[in-house]
N, C-alpha and C positions, 0 to 999 in steps of 0.2 A: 562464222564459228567463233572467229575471235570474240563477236561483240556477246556472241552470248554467254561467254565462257566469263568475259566480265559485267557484265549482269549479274549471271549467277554467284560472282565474289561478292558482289555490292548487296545482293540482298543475302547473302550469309550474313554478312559482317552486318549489318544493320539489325539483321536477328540476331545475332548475340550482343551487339549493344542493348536490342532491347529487356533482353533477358540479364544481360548485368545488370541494368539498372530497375527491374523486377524486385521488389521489396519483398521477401520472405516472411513467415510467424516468426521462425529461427532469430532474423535478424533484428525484427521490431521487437521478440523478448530478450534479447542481449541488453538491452539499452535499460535491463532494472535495476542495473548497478550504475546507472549513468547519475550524476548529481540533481536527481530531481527536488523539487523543490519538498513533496511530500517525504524522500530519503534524507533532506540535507537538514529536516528540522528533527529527526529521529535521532539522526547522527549528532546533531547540537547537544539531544537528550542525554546522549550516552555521555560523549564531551563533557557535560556538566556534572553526571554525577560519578566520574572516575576524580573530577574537579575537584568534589566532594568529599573524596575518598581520601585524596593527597593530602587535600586540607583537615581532617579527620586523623589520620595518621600522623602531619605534623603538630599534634600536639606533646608527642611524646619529641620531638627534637630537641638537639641543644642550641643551645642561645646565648649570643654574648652582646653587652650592650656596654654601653659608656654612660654613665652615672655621674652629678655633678652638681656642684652648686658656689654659686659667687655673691659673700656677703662681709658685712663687716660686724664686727660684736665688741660690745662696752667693756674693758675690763676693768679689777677693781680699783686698777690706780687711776682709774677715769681717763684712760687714753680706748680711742678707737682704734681696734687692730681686726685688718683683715684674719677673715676664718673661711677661705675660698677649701674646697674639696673635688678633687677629680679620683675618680673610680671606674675600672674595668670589672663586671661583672660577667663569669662565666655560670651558668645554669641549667640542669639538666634533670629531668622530672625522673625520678625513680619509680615510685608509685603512685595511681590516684585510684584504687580500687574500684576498676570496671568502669570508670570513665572515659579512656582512652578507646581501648576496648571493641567496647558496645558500638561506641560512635565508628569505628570501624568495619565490624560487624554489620552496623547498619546502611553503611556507605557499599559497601561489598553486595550485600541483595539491592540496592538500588541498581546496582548496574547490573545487574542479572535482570533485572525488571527492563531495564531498556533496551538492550540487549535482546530480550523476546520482543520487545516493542518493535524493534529494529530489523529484527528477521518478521514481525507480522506487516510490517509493510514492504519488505519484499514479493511475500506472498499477496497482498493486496496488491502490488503495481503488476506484476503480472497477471491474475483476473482481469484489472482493468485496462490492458495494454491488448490480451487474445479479446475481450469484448469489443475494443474501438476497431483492434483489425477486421473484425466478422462483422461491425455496423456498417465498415465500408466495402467490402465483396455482396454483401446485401442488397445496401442503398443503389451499387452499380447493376443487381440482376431485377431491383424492381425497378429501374430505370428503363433496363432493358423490356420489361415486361410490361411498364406503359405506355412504353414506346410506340408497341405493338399495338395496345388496344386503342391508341390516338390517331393511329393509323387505318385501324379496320376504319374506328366510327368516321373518321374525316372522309376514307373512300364509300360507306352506306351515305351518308352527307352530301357526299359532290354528286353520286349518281343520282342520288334520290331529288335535285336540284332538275335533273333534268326530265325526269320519269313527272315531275309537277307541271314542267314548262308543257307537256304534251296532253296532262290532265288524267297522268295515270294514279295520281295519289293527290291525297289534298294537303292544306297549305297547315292546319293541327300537326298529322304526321311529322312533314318537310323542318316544323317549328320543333318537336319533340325530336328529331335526329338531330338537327345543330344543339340542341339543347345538351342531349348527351353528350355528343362531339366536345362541347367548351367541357361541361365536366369534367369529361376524360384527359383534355390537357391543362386541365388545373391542375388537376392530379398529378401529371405527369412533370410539368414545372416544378411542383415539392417536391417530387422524388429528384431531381435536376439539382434542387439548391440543398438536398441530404447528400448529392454526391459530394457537397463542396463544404458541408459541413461536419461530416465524418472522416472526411480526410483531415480537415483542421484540427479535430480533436483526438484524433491518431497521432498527427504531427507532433500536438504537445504533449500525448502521454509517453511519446519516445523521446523528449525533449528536440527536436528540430523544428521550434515554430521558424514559420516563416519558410518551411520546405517540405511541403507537403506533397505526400508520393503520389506520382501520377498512375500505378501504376503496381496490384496485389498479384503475387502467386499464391492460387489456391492452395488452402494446406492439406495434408494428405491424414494428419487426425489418425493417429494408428492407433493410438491410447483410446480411443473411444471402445475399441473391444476387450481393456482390460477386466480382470473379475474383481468385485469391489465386498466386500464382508459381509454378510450380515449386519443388522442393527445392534442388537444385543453385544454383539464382538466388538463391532467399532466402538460403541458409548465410552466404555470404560477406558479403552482409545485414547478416545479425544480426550475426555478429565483429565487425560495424563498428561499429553500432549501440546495441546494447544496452545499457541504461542501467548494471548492474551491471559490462558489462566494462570501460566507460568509465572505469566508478569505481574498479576493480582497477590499470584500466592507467596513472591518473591518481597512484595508492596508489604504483605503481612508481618512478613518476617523482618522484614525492616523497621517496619513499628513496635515491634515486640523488643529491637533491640536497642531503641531510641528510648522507649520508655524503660529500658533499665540503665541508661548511661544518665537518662535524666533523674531516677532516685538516685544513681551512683551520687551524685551533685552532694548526698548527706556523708558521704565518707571522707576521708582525712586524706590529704595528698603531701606526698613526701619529694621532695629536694636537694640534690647536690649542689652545693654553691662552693663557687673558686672569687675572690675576688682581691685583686691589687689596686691598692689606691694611694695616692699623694698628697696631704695635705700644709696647708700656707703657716697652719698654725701646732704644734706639734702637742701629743696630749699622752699620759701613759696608757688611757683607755683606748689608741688609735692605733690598729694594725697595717702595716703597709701592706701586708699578703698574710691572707686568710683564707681558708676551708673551713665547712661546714654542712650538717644538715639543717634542713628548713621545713618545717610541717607545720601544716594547716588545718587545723579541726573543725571544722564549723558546729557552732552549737545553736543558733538561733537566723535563719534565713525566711523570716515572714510565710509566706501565703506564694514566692516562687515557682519552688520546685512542684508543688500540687496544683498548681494552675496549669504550670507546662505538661503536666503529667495526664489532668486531665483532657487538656487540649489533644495530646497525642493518643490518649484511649478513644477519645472521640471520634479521631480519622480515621482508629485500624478499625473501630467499630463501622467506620463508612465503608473502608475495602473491603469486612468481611461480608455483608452485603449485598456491595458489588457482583464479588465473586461469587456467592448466591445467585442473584440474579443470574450471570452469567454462564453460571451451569443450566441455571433453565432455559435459557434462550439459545444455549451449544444444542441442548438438546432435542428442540422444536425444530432448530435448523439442519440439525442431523438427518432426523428424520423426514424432513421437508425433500430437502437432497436429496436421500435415497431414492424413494418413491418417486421425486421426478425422472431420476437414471432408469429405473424400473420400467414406468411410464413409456418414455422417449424407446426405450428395448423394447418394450414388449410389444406397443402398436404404436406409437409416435411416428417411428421411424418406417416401421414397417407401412401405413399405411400410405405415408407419403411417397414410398417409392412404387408402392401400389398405382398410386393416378400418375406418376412421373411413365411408368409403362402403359398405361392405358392412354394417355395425351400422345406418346412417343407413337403408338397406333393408330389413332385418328388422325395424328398429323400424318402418318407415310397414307394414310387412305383420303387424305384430302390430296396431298401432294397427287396421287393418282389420275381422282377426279380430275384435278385443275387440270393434268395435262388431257386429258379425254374431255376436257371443256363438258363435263357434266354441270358442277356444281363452281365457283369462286369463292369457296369459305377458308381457302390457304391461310390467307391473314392471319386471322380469328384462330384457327387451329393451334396459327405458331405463339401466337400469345397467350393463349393457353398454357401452352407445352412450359412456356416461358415461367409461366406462373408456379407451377406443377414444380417445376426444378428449386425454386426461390424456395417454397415450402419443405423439399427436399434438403435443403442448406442450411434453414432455419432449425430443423429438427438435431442435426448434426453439427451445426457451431452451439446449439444449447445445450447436448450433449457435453460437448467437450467444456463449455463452461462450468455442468453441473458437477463434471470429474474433477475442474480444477479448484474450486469451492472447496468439497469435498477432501481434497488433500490437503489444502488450506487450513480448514478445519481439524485436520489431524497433526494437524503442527510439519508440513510440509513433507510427509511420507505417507502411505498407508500400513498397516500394517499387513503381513501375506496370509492371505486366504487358501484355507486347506485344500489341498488337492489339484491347487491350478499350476499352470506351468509357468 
């Protein structure tokens, strides 16, 4: 009694280790905040244009500098006397008519453009975090399921070895069974080395190279029966929404306010100046402490400002474009999307569980036979069955991929569909 009572402790506990250490969806999408390498160049994006932004902004600050100079000068009695000068200069821009500005303005939609950049690859790492989890619960049930049919064909193989040796079949057949046989575990070898390369590529999209889980809980996919909009509803949706057009349409407005900081460049810029200075040689025209304003008119700047000007009409001319394109392309994919969710509901899903209960039936009616030594097609039945489930799982991790696309697409929410709960 005793020995079994600690038996039964040792395989509890061995079962909930193994279930600790059970890698969850849950847990592999946690990891899309983790510093991946695809977040940590997004994050740089952003980094750089808040960067941008400081820098932009400090041009209206004040500034003070030290000013100077060390010389000597002739004077008229023909002696040389130093004329050295040291000066504190304080300076602080009052006006420069939409230069400041704009350039800020512009720095401000840049970081709203990364920003969406920044939440669009959130939503990308997760798509591609639920697609490596479902490549490896896959790879492991078509592992499973070739497992099976390398099995029948090696047991049709070895019997039919001896059904030859007695001259019940000839030696074409006996050559066309092995023949199959190696097929089938060719096959079954790839599926072998996709266990071990789906896990590899899970590992790095959860950033744990070099720890690759041995080791998936099926997910339970409840989202898969949410209700999803119409076409026509979601479209105008997504134009609104979407992370990438935000950041095209944010790119636009950035341009639009660059090119006004850059004709700002023809307006006149005004200045407070403070400055105290020292000098070697003393003169009535020389103030030790002075105030002042300072302004800058420009009246002649070449060929400049309308180069940069054009330069910059040329990019926002490429964003709008862009985001042209981009709407066409939200919108093909929109609708691609749908119609596969539609699909996968409507018979995708269905039929696959269709053959999953009709294999689940031939297999209990083989299992039958085998024990009433009718028939030995057990095998064959269970790789079947095997196969029938794979198809069954594929329909249903595509599903959930097609819904997370799809939210994707709508800028990480959907919007609510009337009437559902």
């Amino acid at each position: 009694m005793k020995r079994a009572a600690w038996a039964a402790l040792l395989a509890c506990t061995l079962s909930a280790m193994a279930s600790a250490e059970r890698l969850t969806l849950d847990e592999a999408l946690a990891s899309v905040a983790a510093a991946h390498p695809d977040r940590r160049v997004a994050e740089s994006d952003l980094a750089l244009a808040r960067a941008d932004r400081d820098l932009a902004a400090s041009r209206q600050d004040f500034s003070l500098f030290l000013d100077g100079s060390l010389s000597r000068g002739l004077r008229p009695e023909g002696d040389w006397k130093p004329n050295n000068i040291g000066r504190i200069v304080a300076r602080k821009p009052l006006l420069d008519f939409g230069r400041s500005s704009q350039a800020v303005a512009a720095a401000d939609q840049e970081i709203a453009a990364r920003q969406a950049a920044l939440f669009d690859v959130g939503n990308l790492r997760r798509i591609d975090i639920m697609a490596r989890y479902f490549d490896v619960l896959l790879a492991d049930m078509q592992y499973t399921a070739d497992n099976e049919f390398m099995a029948v064909a090696y047991v049709s193989w070895d019997n039919a070895k001896d059904r030859f040796e007695v001259g019940q079949i000839s030696q074409p057949e006996l050559m066309r069974l092995e023949a199959d046989f190696q097929d089938i575990r060719e096959r079954r070898n790839a599926s072998q080395q996709r266990m071990r390369s789906t896990r590899q590529k899970l590992a790095h999209a959860i950033l744990r190279p070099g720890n690759l889980p041995t080791e998936l809980a099926d997910p339970a996919l409840n989202d898969n029966v949410r209700p999803v909009p119409e076409y026509e509803a979601l479209l105008s949706w997504v134009m609104e929404n979407n992370t990438r057009v935000l950041a095209l349409q944010a790119q636009l407005a950035a341009a639009d306010a660059r090119l006004a900081a850059i004709r700002a460049e023809r307006n006149p810029t005004l200045d407070a100046e403070v400055i105290g200075g020292g000098y070697s040689r003393e003169s009535p025209t020389r103030d030790e402490l002075s105030a002042g304003l300072v302004f800058n008119i420009p009246l002649y700047q070449g060929g400049r400002v309308d180069a940069r000007a054009a330069r910059e009409l040329a990019l926002k001319e490429r964003r709008a474009a862009e985001l042209e394109k981009l709407k066409l392309d939200l919108s093909d994919s929109l609708l691609a999307t749908l119609q596969e969710i539609e699909w996968l509901r409507g018979s995708g899903i269905g039929a696959a569980e269709k053959q999953v209960e009709y294999r689940d039936w031939v297999l209990e009616r083989a299992r039958a036979e085998y024990e009433l030594e009718l028939k030995t097609n057990l095998g064959n039945s269970m790789a079947e069955t095997q196969a029938a489930q794979l198809r069954r799982k594929q329909m249903e991790y595509r599903l959930a991929l097609a819904l997370a696309r799809l939210e994707a697409l709508s800028g990480g929410d959907l919007p609510p569909v009337e009437g559902a709960q």
